[in-house]
C-alpha positions as CSV (number, residue, x, y, z in Angstrom):
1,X,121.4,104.3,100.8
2,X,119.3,102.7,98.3
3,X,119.5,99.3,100.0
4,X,118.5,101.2,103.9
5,X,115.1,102.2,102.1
6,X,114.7,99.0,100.3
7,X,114.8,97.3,103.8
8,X,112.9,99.9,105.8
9,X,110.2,100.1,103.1
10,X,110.2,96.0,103.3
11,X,110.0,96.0,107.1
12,X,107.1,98.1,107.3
13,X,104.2,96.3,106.8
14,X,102.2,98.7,104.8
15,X,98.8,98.2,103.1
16,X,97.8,99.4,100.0
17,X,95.7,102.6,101.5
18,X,99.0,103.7,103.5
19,X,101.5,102.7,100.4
20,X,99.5,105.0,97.9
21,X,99.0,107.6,100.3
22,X,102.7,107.7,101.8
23,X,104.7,106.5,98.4
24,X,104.9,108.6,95.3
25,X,105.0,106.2,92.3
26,X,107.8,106.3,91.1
27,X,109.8,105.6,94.5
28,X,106.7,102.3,94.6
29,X,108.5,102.0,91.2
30,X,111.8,102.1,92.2
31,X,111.2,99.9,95.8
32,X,109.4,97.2,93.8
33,X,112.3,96.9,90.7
34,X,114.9,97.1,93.8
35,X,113.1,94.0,95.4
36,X,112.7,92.0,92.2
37,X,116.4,92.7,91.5
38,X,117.7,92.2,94.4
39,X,115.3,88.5,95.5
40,X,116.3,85.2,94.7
41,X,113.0,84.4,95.3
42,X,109.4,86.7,95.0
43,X,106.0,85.2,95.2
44,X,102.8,84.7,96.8
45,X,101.4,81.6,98.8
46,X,99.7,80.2,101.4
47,X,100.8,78.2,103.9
48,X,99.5,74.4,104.1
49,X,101.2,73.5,107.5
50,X,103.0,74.4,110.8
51,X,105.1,71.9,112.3
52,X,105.4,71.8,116.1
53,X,108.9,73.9,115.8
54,X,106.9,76.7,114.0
55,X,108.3,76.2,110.2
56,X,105.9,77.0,108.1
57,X,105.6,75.2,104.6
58,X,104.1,77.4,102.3
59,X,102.6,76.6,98.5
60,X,103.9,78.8,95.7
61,X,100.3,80.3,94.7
62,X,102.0,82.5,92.2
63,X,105.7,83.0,91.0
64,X,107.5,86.3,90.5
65,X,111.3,84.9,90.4
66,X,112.8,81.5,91.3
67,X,110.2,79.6,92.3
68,X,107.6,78.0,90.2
69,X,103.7,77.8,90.8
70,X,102.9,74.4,92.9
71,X,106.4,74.5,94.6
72,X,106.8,74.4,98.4
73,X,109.4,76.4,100.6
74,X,109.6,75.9,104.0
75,X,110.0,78.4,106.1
76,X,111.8,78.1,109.6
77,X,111.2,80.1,112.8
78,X,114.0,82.6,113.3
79,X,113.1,84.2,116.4
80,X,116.8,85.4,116.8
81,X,116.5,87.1,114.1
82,X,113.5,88.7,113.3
83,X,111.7,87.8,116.3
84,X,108.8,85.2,116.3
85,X,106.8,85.5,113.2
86,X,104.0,82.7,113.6
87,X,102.2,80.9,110.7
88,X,99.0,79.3,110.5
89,X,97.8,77.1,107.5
90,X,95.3,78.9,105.2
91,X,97.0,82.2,105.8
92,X,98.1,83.9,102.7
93,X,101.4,85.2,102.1
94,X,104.0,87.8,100.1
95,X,107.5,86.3,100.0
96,X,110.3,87.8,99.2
97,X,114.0,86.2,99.8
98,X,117.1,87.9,99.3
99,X,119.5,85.0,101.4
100,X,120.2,81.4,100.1
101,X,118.2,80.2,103.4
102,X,115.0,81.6,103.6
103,X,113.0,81.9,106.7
104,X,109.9,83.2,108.5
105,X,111.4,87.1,108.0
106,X,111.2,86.6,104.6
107,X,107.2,86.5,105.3
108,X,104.7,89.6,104.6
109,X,101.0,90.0,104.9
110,X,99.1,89.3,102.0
111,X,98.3,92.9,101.7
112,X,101.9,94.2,101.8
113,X,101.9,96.8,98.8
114,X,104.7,94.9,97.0
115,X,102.5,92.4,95.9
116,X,99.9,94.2,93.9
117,X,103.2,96.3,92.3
118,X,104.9,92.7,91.5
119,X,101.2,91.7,90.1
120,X,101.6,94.7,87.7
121,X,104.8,93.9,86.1
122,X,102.5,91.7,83.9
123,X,105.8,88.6,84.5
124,X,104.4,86.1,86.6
125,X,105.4,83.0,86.2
């Protein structure tokens, strides 16, 4: 059950104004120490380039888990998957993995509520 919200509250791409007024905190509490948990990888970056095939490379901007700061991860289409999610460079993103290959469904808006709660952990890396 736990993991079902986890993923619908990840799939809904929710700014801060609906998170705060939808979320009580302590379920934000609860999503956000699921995530970190449960993520190989959780940080914010932006993306430097899109090749022709739609992976997007994407510069580690600032590191939650498993990444460091200056690292890149690219980011492959997977439109069977999630659908097409496109990139463009200079947009800024929230990732968060949870599979060994990560992809463009790992990729959230850079206003995606998770990302101010990861910001208040106070553990950057």
């Amino acid at each position: 059950m736990r993991v079902l919200l986890l993923a619908l509250c990840l799939l809904l791409p929710l700014g801060e104004a609906a998170a705060c007024s939808c979320f009580t905190p302590e379920f934000r509490a609860k999503t956000t120490e699921d995530a970190i948990n449960g993520a190989r990888v959780a940080a914010f970056g932006m993306v430097t380039e899109v090749s022709a095939e739609g992976t997007a490379r994407v510069r580690v901007e600032e590191s939650f888990k498993g990444l460091g700061v200056g690292e890149f991860i690219d980011l492959p289409q997977a439109v069977e998957k999630c659908g097409e999610r496109a990139s463009r460079p200079g947009e800024a993103t929230l990732l968060i993995i949870f599979s060994e290959q990560a992809t463009a469904c790992d990729k959230y808006p850079a206003d995606h509520y998770l990302l101010n709660e990861f910001r208040q952990l106070g553990k950057p890396q």
